[in-house]
C-alpha positions in Angstrom: 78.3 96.9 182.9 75.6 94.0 183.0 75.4 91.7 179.4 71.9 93.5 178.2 74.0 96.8 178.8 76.8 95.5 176.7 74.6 95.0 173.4 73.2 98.2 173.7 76.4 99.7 173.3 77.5 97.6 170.6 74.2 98.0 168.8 74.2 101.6 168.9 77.8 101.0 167.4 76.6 99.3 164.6 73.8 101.9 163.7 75.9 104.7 164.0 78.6 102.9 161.2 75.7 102.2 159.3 74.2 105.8 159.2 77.9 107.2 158.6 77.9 104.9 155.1 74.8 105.9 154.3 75.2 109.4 154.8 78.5 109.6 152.3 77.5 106.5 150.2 80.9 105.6 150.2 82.3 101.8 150.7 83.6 101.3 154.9 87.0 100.5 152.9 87.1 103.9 151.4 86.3 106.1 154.1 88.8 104.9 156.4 91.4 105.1 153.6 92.3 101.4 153.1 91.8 100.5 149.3 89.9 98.8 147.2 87.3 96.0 148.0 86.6 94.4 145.1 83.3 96.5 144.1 82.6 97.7 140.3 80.7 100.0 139.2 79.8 99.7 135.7 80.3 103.1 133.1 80.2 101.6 129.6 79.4 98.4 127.5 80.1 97.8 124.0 78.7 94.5 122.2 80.9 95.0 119.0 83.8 97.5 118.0 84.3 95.4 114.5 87.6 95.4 112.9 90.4 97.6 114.3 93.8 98.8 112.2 94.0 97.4 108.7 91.3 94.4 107.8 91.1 93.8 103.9 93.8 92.1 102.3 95.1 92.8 98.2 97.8 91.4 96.2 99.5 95.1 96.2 102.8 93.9 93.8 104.2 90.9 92.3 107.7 90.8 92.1 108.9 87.6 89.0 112.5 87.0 89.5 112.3 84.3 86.2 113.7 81.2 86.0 117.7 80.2 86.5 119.6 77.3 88.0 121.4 76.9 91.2 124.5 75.2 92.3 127.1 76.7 90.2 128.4 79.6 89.6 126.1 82.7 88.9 126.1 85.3 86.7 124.5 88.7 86.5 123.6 91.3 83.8 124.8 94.6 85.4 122.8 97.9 84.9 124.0 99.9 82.3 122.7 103.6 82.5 119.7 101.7 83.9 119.3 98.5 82.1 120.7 95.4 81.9 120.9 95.1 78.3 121.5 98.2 75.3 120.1 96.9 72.1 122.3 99.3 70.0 124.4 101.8 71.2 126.4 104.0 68.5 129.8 105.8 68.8 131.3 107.6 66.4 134.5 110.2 65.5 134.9 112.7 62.8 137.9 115.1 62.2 136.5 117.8 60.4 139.3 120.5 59.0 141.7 118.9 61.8 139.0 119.7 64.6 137.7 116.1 66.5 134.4 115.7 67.1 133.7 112.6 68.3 130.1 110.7 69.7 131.3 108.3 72.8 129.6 107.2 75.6 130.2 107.1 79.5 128.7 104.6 81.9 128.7 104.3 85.5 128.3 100.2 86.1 127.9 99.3 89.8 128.7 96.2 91.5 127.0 94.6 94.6 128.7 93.6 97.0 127.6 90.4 97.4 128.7 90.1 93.8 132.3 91.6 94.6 132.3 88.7 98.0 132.8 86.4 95.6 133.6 88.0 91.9 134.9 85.2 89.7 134.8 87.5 86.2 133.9 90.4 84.7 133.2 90.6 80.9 132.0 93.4 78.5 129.4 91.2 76.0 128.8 92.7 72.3 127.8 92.1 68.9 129.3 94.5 66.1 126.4 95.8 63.4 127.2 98.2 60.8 130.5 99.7 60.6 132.9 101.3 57.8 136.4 99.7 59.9 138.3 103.2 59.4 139.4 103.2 63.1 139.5 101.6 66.2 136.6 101.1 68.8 137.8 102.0 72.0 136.6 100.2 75.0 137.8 101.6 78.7 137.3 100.5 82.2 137.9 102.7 84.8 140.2 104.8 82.3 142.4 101.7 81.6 141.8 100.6 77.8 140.2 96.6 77.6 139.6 96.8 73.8 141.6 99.3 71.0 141.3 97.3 68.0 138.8 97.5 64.4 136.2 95.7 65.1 134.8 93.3 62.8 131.3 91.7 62.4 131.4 89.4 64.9 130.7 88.8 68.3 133.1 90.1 71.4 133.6 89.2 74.9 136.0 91.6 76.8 137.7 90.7 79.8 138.0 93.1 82.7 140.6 92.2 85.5 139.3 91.5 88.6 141.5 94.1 90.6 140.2 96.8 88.4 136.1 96.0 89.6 135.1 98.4 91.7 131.9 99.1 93.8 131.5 102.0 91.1 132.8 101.9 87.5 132.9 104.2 84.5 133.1 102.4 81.1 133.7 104.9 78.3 132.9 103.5 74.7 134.4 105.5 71.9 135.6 105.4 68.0 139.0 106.9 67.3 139.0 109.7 64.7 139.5 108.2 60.9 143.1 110.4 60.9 144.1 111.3 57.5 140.3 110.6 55.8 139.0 113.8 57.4 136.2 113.6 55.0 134.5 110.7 56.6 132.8 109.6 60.3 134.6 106.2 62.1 131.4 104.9 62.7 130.0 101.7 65.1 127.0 100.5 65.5 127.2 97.9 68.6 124.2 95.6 69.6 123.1 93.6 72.9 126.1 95.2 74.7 126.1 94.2 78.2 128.2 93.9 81.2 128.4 90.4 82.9 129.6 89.3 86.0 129.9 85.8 87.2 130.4 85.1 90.9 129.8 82.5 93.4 127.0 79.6 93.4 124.7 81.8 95.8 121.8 83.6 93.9 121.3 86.8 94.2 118.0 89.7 93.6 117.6 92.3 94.5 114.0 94.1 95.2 112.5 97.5 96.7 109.9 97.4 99.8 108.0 101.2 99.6 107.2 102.9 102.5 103.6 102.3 102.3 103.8 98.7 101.5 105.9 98.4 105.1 103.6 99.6 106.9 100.6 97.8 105.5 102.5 94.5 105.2 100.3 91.6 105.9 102.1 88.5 104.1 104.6 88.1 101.9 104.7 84.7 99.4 107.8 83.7 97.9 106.5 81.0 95.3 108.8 79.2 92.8 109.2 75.3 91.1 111.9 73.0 91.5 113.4 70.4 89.5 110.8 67.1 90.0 112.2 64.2 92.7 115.1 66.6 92.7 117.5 65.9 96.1 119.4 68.1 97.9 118.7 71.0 100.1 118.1 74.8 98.8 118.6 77.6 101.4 117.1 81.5 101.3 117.9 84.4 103.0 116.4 87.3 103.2 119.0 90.8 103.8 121.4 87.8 105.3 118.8 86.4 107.5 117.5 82.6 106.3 113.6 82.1 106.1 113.7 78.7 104.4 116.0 75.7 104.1 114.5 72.4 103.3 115.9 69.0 102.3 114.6 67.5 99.0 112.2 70.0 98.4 108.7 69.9 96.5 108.2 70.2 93.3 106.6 73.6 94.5 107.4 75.6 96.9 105.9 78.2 98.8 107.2 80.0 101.8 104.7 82.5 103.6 106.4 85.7 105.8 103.7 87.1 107.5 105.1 90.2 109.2 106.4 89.5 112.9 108.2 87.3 110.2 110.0 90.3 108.3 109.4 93.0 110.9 113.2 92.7 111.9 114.8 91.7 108.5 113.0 93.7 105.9 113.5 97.5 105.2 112.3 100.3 103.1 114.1 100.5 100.1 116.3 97.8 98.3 116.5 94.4 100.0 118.8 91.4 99.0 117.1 87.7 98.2 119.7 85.3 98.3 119.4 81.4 97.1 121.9 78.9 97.5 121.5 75.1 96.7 124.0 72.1 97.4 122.8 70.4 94.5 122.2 71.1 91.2 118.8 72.7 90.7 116.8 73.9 88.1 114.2 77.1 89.6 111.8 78.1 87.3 109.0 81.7 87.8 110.6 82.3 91.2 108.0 84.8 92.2 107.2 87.5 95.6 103.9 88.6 96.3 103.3 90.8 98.5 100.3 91.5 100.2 98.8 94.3 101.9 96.0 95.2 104.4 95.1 97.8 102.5 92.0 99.4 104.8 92.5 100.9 107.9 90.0 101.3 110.7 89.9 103.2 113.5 86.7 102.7 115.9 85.9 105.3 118.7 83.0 105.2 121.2 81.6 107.8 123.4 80.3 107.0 127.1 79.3 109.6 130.0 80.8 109.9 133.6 79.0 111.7 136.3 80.7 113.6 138.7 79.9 110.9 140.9 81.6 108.6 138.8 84.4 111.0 138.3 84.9 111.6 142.2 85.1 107.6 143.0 87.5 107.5 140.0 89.6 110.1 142.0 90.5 107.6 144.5 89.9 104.3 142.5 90.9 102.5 139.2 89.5 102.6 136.0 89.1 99.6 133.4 88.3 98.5 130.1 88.3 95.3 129.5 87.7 93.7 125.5 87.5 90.6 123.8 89.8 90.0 121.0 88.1 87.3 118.7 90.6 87.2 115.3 94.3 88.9 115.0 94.2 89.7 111.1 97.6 91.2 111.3 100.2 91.2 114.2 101.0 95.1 115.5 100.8 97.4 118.0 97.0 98.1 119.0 96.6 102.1 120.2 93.8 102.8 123.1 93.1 106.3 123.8 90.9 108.0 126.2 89.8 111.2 125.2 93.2 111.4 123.1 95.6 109.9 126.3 97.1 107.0 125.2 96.7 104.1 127.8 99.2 102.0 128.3 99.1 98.2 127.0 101.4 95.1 127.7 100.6 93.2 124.4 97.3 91.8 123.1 96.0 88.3 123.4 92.9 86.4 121.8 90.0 86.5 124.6 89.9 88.9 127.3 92.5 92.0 127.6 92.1 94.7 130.2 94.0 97.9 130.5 93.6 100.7 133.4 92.8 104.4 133.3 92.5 107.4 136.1 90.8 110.6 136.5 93.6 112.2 134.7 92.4 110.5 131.2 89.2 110.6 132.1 86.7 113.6 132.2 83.2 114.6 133.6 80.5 114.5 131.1 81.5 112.6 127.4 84.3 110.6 127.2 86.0 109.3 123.7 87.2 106.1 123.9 89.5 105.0 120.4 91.2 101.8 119.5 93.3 101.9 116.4 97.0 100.2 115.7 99.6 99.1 113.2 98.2 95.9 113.0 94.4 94.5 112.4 91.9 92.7 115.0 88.0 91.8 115.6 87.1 93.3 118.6 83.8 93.0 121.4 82.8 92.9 124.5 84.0 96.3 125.5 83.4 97.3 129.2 84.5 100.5 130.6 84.0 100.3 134.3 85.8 101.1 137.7 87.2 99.1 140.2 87.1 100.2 144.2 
């Protein structure tokens, strides 16, 4: 075969390739089954999606622990049917005809664990008010008598023994029956009657997260003012974790948690605040806000796919590709097409892409929905596919 014959041949070659494309409009690549080639055909594009998950931001709850010093030992009012303090609390016993009938109280005090770790002393605090002294008041702990005496006016601090402090206490407050005056009431009017417990030099709060306020959390700010040109280092910890220590501190102090920050360390329901100083210290309006993003945003678009489209996407990739211009709260950012969650390694600031395939997708209107636990400005949103 002569060289003009040669170039006939191969030219025919070439026109019959050519014709074969053109005939399925499908990429050389493609129809001998070997992948993609770098082509994109566009489906979708989106200038703006706006804010995604929650955007605005609210003081939700402010949280004042007060003022108190640090570095030496604590103490702690402990709850007393809910409160720290009773303003009066009356007992009373009458023996009517030889029958008792008697007014008492009964408590259940707990203790906190981090205030049994180190429990130096335990004391039942009280002031005596009116009283006619026919019989004793009766004081017991855990059904062991700490006070069986007539109590005078004055002022009474009543030791408990530390082996008899529990995690959970009963105190039982009573007046013993006036015996042989039958005709009268043993009666005792007690005021600011507390229960006080003095432990360690580590502070301790304790505070409630909701369930709501978790999931919303955008920052938390612990705030609080220290003693002026003060030295010596102050520690926090929050649920036994430490998110501040700091060396001759400010006069004030702020420490920000943003939420990666607490994500870990934080829980619904009551959390521990601990603060512990090497030097004296005095801490005045130690205060927690918390903040939430308190709008959430979910954004969905609609785009069409022809069955053209859908039949390339049969044997190809899809994309969407999007710009993310601000994170307003760190979380996990949800894609959905057409209610299929797509899957997503993370998000960055700029340009994130994450892939689809037929199964996801659909002929004719597609829903395309970005929502999360966290909050972001988002643009630049191309659905495409690659092949």
């Amino acid at each position: 075969m002569d060289e003009n014959m040669s170039f006939a041949v191969l030219l025919v070659v070439a026109f019959v390739i050519i014709g074969v494309m053109m005939v399925f409009g499908t990429p050389l690549a493609d129809w001998a089954g070997t992948g993609t080639t770098g082509n994109y055909q566009s489906l979708a594009y989106f200038s703006s999606i706006g804010s995604v998950g929650f955007s605005e931001q609210n003081v939700e709850r402010s949280v004042d622990f007060g003022s108190f010093v640090l570095g030496r030992p604590q103490t702690e009012n402990l709850k007393i049917g809910g409160a720290t303090s009773l303003p009066n609390l009356k007992v009373s016993s009458a023996a009517w005809f030889g029958v008792t009938q008697p007014d008492s109280k009964s408590f259940n005090i707990a203790v906190g664990q981090h205030i049994l770790n180190d429990l130096r002393s335990v004391k039942v605090s009280f002031d005596t008010g009116e009283t006619n002294l026919l019989a004793n008041l009766v004081i017991k702990w855990n059904g062991k008598n700490v006070f069986e005496k007539v109590a005078n006016l004055n002022h009474y601090d009543v030791s408990i023994e530390k082996s008899n402090v529990r995690s959970s206490n009963v105190l039982e407050v009573s007046a013993d029956n006036p015996g042989f005056q039958f005709w009268a009431s043993n009666t005792y009017n007690l005021k600011n009657f507390k229960v006080i417990a003095e432990y360690g030099d580590e502070k301790f709060f304790s505070f409630g997260i909701y369930p709501n306020e978790m999931e919303a959390w955008h920052q938390g700010t612990l705030r609080f003012y220290t003693t002026s040109d003060q030295t010596g280092e102050i520690m926090i910890k929050l649920n036994g974790y430490e998110i501040y220590r700091e060396q001759n501190p400010t006069h004030l102090v702020s420490v920000k948690l943003n939420y990666s920050d607490i994500a870990h360390i934080a829980k619904v329901g009551d959390n521990i605040l601990a603060m512990k100083a090497n030097r004296v210290f005095q801490i005045d309006n130690l205060n927690f806000d918390i903040v939430l993003s308190t709008t959430r945003a979910e954004r969905a678009r609609e785009f069409n796919v022809t069955e053209e489209d859908y039949n390339l996407l049969g044997r190809a990739r899809g994309e969407i590709s999007f710009n993310v211009n601000r994170v307003l709260r760190e979380g996990r950012l949800d894609i959905e097409l057409n209610g299929n969650r797509l899957s997503l390694d993370g998000v960055e600031l700029g340009e994130n892409k994450v892939e689809f395939t037929h199964n996801e997708a659909s002929k004719g209107m597609n829903t395309l929905k970005f929502s999360g636990t966290g909050g972001w400005d988002i643009s630049e949103v191309k659905v495409g596919i690659n092949y």
